[in-house]
N, C-alpha and C positions, 0 to 999 in steps of 0.2 A: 473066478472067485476072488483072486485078488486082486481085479480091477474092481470088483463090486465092494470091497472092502474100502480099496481108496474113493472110491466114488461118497460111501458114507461116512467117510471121515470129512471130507471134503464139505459135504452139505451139515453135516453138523459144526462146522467149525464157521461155515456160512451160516447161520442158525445161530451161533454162542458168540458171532460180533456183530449181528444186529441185533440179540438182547442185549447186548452191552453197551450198543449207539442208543436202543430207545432208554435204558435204566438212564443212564448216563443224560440222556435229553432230560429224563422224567425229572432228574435231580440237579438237571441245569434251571427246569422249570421253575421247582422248588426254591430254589436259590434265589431266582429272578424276583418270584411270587413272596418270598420275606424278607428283601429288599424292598418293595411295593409297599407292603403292608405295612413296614417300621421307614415311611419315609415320608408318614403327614407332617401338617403343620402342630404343635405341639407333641408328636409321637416321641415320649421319653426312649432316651437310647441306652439307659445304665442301669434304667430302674423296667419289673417285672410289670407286663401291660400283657391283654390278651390281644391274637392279632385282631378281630373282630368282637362289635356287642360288647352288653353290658356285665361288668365285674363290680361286685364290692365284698366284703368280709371276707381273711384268710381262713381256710379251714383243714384240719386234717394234716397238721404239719411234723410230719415223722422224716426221719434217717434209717433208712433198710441198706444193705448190701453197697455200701458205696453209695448212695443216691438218694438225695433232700428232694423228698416228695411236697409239691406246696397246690391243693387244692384248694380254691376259692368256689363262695358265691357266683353265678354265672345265669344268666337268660341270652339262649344263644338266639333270639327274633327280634332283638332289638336294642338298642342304646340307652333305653331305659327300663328302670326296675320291674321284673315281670316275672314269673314262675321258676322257682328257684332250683337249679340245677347244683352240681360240684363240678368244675371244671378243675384241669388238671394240667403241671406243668413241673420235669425237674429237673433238676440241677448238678453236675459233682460236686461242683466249687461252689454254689451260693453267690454266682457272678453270671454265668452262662446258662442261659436257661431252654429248655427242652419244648414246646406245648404239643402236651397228647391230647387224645380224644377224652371226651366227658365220661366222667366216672360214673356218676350217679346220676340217674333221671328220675323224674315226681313217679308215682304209683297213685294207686286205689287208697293210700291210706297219706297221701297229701305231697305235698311240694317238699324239696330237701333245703331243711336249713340248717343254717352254718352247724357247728360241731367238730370234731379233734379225730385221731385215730394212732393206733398201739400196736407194735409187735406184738405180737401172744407168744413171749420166747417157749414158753412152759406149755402151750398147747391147750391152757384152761378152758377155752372155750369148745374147743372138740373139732374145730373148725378144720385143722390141717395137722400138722405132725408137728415131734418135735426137730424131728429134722429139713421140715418145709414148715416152718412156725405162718399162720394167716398172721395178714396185716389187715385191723380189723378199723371201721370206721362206723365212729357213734354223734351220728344228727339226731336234729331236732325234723321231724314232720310237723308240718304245717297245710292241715285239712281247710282250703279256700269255703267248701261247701257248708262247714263248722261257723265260721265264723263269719260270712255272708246271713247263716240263722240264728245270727245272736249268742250261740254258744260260746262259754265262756274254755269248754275245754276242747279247742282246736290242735292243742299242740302236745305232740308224746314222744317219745324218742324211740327212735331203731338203728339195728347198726346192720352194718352189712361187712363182707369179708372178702379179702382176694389170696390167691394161693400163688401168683404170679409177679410181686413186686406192685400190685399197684394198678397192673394193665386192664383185667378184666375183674368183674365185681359180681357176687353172688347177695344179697340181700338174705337174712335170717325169717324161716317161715313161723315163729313167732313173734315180729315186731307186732306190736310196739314192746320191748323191754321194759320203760316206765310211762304209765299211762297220768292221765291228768285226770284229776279231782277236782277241779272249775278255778285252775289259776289261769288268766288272758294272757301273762307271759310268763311264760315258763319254756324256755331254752338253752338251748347255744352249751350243750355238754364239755367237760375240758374233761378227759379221764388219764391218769399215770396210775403206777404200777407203784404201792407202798411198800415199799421193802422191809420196814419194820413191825408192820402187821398182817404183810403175805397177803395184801387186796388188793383190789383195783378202787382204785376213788374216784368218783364221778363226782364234780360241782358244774350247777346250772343255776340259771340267773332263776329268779322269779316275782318280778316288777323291780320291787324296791330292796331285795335280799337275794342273800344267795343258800342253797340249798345244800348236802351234802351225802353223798352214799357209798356205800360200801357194795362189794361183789367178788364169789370165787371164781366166777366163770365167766362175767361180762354178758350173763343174760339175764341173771336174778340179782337185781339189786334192793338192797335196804334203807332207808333215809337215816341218818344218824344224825345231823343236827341244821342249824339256821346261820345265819351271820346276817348281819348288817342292817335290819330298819331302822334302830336308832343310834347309826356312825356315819363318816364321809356323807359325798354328796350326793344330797337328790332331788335335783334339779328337773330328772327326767328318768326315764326304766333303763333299769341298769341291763348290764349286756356281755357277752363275751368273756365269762369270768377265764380265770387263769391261775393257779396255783403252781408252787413250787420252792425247792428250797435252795437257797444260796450261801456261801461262807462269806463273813463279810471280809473283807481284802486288808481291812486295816491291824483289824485284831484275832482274824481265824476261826470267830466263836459265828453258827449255825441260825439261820432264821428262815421262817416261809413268808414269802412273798403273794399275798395275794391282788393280782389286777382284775380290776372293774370298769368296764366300758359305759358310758352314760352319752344319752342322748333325748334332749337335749340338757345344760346345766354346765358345759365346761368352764372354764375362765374365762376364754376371750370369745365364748360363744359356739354355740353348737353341740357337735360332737366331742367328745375325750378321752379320754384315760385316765382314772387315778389308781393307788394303788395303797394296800394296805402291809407293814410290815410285824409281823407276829407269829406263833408258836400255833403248828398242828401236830396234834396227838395219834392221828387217827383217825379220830371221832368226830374231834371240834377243832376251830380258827379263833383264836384269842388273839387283841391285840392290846398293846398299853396308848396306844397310836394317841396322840390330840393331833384335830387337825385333819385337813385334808391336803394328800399330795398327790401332784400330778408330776406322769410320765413327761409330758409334753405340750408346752404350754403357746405351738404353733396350732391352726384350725386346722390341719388335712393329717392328723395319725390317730386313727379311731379303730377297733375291733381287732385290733393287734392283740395275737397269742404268742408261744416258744414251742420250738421243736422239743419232741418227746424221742430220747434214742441216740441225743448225737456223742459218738464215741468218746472225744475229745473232754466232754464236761462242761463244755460253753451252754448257756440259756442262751438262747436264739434266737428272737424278735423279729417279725413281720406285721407290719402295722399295714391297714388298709389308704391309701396316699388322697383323702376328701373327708367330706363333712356332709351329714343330713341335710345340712340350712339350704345347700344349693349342687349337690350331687347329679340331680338328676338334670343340670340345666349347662353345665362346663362347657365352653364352646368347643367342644371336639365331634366329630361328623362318625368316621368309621368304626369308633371303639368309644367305649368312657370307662376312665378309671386305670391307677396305676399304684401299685405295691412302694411303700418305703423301701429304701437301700433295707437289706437284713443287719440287724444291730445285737452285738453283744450286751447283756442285760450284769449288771455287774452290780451287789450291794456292799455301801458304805458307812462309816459313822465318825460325827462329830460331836461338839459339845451341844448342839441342837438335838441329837439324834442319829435316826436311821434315814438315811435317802439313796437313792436309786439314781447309777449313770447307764443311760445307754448312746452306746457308739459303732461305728461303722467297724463289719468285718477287716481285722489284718488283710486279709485275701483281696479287698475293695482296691487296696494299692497295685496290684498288679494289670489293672488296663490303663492306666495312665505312666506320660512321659511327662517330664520337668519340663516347661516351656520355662522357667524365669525362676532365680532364685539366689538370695542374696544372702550372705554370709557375714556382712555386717550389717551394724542396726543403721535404720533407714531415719533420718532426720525429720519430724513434724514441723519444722520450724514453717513450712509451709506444703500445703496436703501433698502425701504421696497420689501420683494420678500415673494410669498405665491403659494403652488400647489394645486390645486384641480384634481379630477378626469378629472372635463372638466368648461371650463369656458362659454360655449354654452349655457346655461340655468341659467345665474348671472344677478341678476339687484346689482350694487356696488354707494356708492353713499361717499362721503367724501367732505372737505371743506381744502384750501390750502390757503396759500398768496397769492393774485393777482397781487402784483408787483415784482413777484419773477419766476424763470422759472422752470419745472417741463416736465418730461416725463412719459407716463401711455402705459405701454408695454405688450400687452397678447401675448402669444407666445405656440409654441408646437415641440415636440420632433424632429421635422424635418425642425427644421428650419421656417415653418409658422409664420409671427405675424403681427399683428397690433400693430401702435405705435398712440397718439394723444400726440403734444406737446402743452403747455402751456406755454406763452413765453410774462411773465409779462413785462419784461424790454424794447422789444420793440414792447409791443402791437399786439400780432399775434397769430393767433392757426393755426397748422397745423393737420391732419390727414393723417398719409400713411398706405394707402393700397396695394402697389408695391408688398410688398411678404407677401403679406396674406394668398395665396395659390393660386387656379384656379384661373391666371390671361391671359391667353394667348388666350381665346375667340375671345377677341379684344381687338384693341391698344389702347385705348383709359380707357379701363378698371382700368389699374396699372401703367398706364404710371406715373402720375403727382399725386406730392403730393396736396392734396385740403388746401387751406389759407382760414381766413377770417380774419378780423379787430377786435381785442381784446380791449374792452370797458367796464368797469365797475365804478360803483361809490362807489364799496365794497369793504373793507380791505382783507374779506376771500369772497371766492365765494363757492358755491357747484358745484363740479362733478357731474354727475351722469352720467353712461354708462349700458347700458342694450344691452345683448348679445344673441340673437337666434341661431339657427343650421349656417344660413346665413347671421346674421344681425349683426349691430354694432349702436344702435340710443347713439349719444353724447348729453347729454345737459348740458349748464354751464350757472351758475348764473341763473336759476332757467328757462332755458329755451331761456335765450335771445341769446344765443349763439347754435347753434344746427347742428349737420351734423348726416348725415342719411347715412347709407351704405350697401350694399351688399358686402359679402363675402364666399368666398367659399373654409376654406381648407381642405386639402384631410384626417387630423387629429383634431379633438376637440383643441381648444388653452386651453391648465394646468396651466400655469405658469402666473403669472401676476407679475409685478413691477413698483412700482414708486418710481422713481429717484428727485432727489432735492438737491437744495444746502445744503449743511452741518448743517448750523443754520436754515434749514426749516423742518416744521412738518407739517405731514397728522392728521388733527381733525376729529371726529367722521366717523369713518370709520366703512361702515357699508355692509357687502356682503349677500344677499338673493339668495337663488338656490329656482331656478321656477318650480312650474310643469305644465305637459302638459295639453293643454284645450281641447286636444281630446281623452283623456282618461279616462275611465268612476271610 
C-alpha cells in the first residue's frame, strides 16, 4: 500500500511538470506570437492597435474594479470596414494594455455600433445586484437589410450587460430600448449617471443635432430635448457625442462640456472633433458659445469619447488615431488603425473665453528613459541639430519664445520629414506632412499643410512632440494647441532640428526614448 502510494505521487508529480512544461511552452508561445504581431512595419509600440483586422471608433469606455475597459469598433475578417463588431481590450495603468476576446457580435436585429457603457452601482436596471453591480453597454444597431431597402429607420439602440467585469456579455431580451421614427442617423449613445436629478442621461447624434434622454432604469428612456441644428459646424453628420462636466482650473466655477464628432467639415479636412462649452440642467444643453472650437486641429483624432467611473476625477480621452478621407487605404497589411495616446481633458478661461487642453496621462512618463537633456538654454545663433538611431520612439518636450518664430524638423536619410512651424509673429502653426514618406494612398493625405490660430497669454510655451512607428501627437502650451497625425515613412526619421532666430533659445530641453508596451 505504501509503494502504491509512492508510485502515485510519483505519476502525478510526473503529470503536474509536464502541465507546467506545456502551460509554460503555451505561454512562451504567446509571448513569441505578440512579439510577431507588434513587430510590422508601421506597428505603433506606445499607442493601443488591435493585434489583427480592422479597428475604428472607441467605445464603451468605463473604469470597474481596478481596470480601464476600452472597447472599440472592430471587423474581425478583414483590414477593412465591414460588419461591426466591439472588440475589447484593458488596461490598469492606461499605458499597458490587455486584448480580450470580442464582446459583442451583430444579431437578428443588426450590426453593433459604436456606443458607451455604465456601472449600474445602484442596480437600476435589475441586471445584477447591488453587490455584484452589471457593467452595462448601450449601442447603436445598425439593421444592414434596413437600409440596403431604402429605409430610413435602420438604427435603434440596445444594450447588453456583463456580471463579470467585462468578460462575458448577455444582451437585453427587449432591445431595442429606443427605437427610430425615420431619422438615417441616429446614433453613437454617450450615457452617465446625473447625480443631481437621480437619471441616467443618454445623448445620441441625429445627422446634424444631438438628441437627449432621460431613464430610471437604462431601459425606458424619454426624449427631453435637441441641441445643435443651428450652432458649430456642419460640414458633415455629426457623431459620437460626449457630455460631461468639468471645473475650470483657473477660477473653480463648473461648466458641461459637450463633444461633437463631424465627418466630413474639420478644419484641415476630413474627420474632427469640436466641442461645445455650456450649462446642463438635466433636461437641456445651453451654450453662450460664438464660434466653433475644435479639440484638435491635426487629421487622425476623430470619434474620441471620456471614461465614465474613473476614481481619481480625471476626464479621460480616447480619440480614434485616422481620418474617413483615407482610413480604409493606410498602407498597413496585418491590422489598420491605432488609438491616441489617453489624454486628460482639462477646462480653461481667458479673456477670449472658454477652451479646452488636452494632454498626455502623468502615467505616459513612466516607459520612457532620458536619452539627452539639457539644463541650460541651448543657443539659436545657428539650428540646434541631434542624430539618434530613430526618432520613432521619442517623447521631446522643450519651451521657446512665443512671439518669435521657430521650425521643429525630424527627417531621415532619404529625404523623409516632418516639419511643425511655430510662427509667433503672426500667430499661426503649421504642421507638414507632404513628405513624410507614404503619402500617395490618397490625395488628400499630403496634399496640404494643416494651420491653426496661435494664442497664448505665455512669454515661453512648452513643445512637446511624441513620435511612434506611425504617429506624430504635437502639443503646445500645455496642450491648448494640439495636432494629431499619422505617418508613414519607409525609414525611421534620425535627425531632428530646430531652427530659430539668432537671438532665440531652446530652454529645458528634454528627449525620452520609449519602450515598447508589448514587450514583456
Amino acid at each position: 500500500m505504501f509503494l502504491s502510494r509512492i508510485s502515485l505521487l510519483l505519476l502525478l508529480l510526473v503529470l503536474f511538470t509536464q502541465c507546467k512544461e506545456n502551460n509554460q511552452a503555451v505561454d512562451e508561445e504567446k509571448i513569441s506570437t505578440n512579439e510577431l504581431a507588434y513587430s510590422e512595419p508601421f506597428r505603433p509600440q506606445f499607442h493601443y492597435s488591435p493585434p489583427e483586422k480592422w479597428m475604428n471608433d472607441p467605445n464603451g469606455l468605463v473604469y470597474h474594479d481596478g481596470t480601464y475597459h476600452l472597447f472599440y469598433q472592430y471587423y474581425p475578417e478583414d483590414i477593412v470596414w465591414g460588419p461591426m463588431h466591439w472588440g475589447h481590450a484593458t488596461s490598469s495603468d492606461m499605458i499597458h494594455w490587455e486584448n480580450k476576446p470580442i464582446a459583442l457580435y451583430p444579431d437578428e436585429l443588426g450590426l453593433i455600433f459604436s456606443g458607451s457603457a455604465v456601472i449600474d452601482t445602484k442596480n437600476t436596471s435589475g441586471f445584477g445586484t447591488e453587490d455584484n453591480p452589471p457593467m452595462v453597454a448601450i449601442y447603436t444597431y445598425h439593421l444592414m437589410e434596413g437600409e440596403k431597402a431604402g429605409r430610413k429607420d435602420f438604427q435603434t439602440q440596445g444594450i447588453a450587460y456583463s456580471l463579470d467585469n467585462g468578460n462575458t456579455w448577455s444582451k437585453y431580451e427587449g432591445n431595442p430600448v429606443i427605437g427610430n421614427e425615420g431619422i438615417k442617423d441616429f446614433r453613437d449613445p454617450k450615457v452617465f449617471w446625473h447625480e443631481e436629478s437621480s437619471k441616467w442621461i443618454l445623448v445620441l447624434v441625429a445627422g446634424d443635432h444631438a438628441k437627449f434622454y432621460n431613464s430610471d432604469d437604462l431601459k425606458e428612456w424619454t426624449l427631453l430635448s435637441e441641441f445643435g441644428k443651428d450652432i458649430g459646424a456642419h460640414g458633415g453628420v455629426w457623431e459620437c457625442p460626449d457630455l460631461f462636466k468639468l471645473k475650470i482650473d483657473e477660477t473653480g466655477e463648473e461648466k458641461w462640456v459637450l463633444l461633437i464628432s463631424i465627418n466630413p467639415g474639420a478644419p484641415n479636412g476630413g474627420s474632427g472633433t469640436q466641442y461645445f462649452v455650456g450649462e446642463f440642467d438635466g433636461k437641456n444643453f445651453v451654450t453662450k458659445q460664438a464660434g466653433t472650437k475644435w479639440l484638435d486641429y491635426g487629421m487622425d483624432n476623430y470619434a474620441g469619447v471620456t471614461y465614465n467611473n474613473v476614481p481619481s476625477g480625471e476626464r479621460i480621452f480616447i480619440g480614434w488615431m485616422s481620418n474617413w478621407n483615407y482610413a480604409r487605404n493606410t498602407p498597413t497589411e496585418v491590422w489598420r488603425s491605432s488609438m491616441t495616446l489617453p489624454r486628460n481633458i482639462s477646462l480653461h478661461k481667458n479673456k477670449e473665453g472658454y477652451f479646452i487642453k488636452n494632454y498626455p496621462l502623468k502615467a505616459f512618463g513612466k516607459i520612457g528613459e532620458t536619452a539627452f537633456e539639457s539644463v541650460e538654454s541651448i543657443s539659436l545663433e545657428k539650428p540646434f541639430e541631434k542624430e539618434l538611431d530613430q526618432y520613432n520612439d521619442t517623447d521631446i518636450s522643450f519651451m521657446v519664445d512665443s512671439s518669435k518664430n521657430y521650425a521643429i524638423t525630424y527627417s531621415n536619410s532619404i529625404g523623409e520629414q516632418v516639419c511643425l512651424q511655430l510662427l509667433g509673429e503672426s500667430k499661426e502653426l503649421l504642421f507638414d506632412r507632404t513628405r513624410s514618406g507614404i503619402v500617395d494612398f490618397e490625395e488628400s493625405f499630403g496634399k496640404a499643410i494643416q494651420k491653426q490660430k496661435y494664442t497664448t497669454e505665455n512669454k515661453k510655451v512648452e513643445v512637446r512632440i511624441i513620435i511612434d512607428a506611425s504617429s506624430v501627437e504635437v502639443f503646445i502650451d500645455g496642450g491648448k494647441h494640439v495636432f494629431t497625425n499619422q505617418v508613414f515613412p519607409k525609414h525611421p526619421y534620425t535627425r531632428l532640428e530646430i531652427a530659430g532666430p539668432a537671438n532665440g533659445t531652446v530652454d529645458n530641453l528634454r528627449l525620452n526614448k520609449l519602450a515598447s508596451i508589448w514587450r514583456p
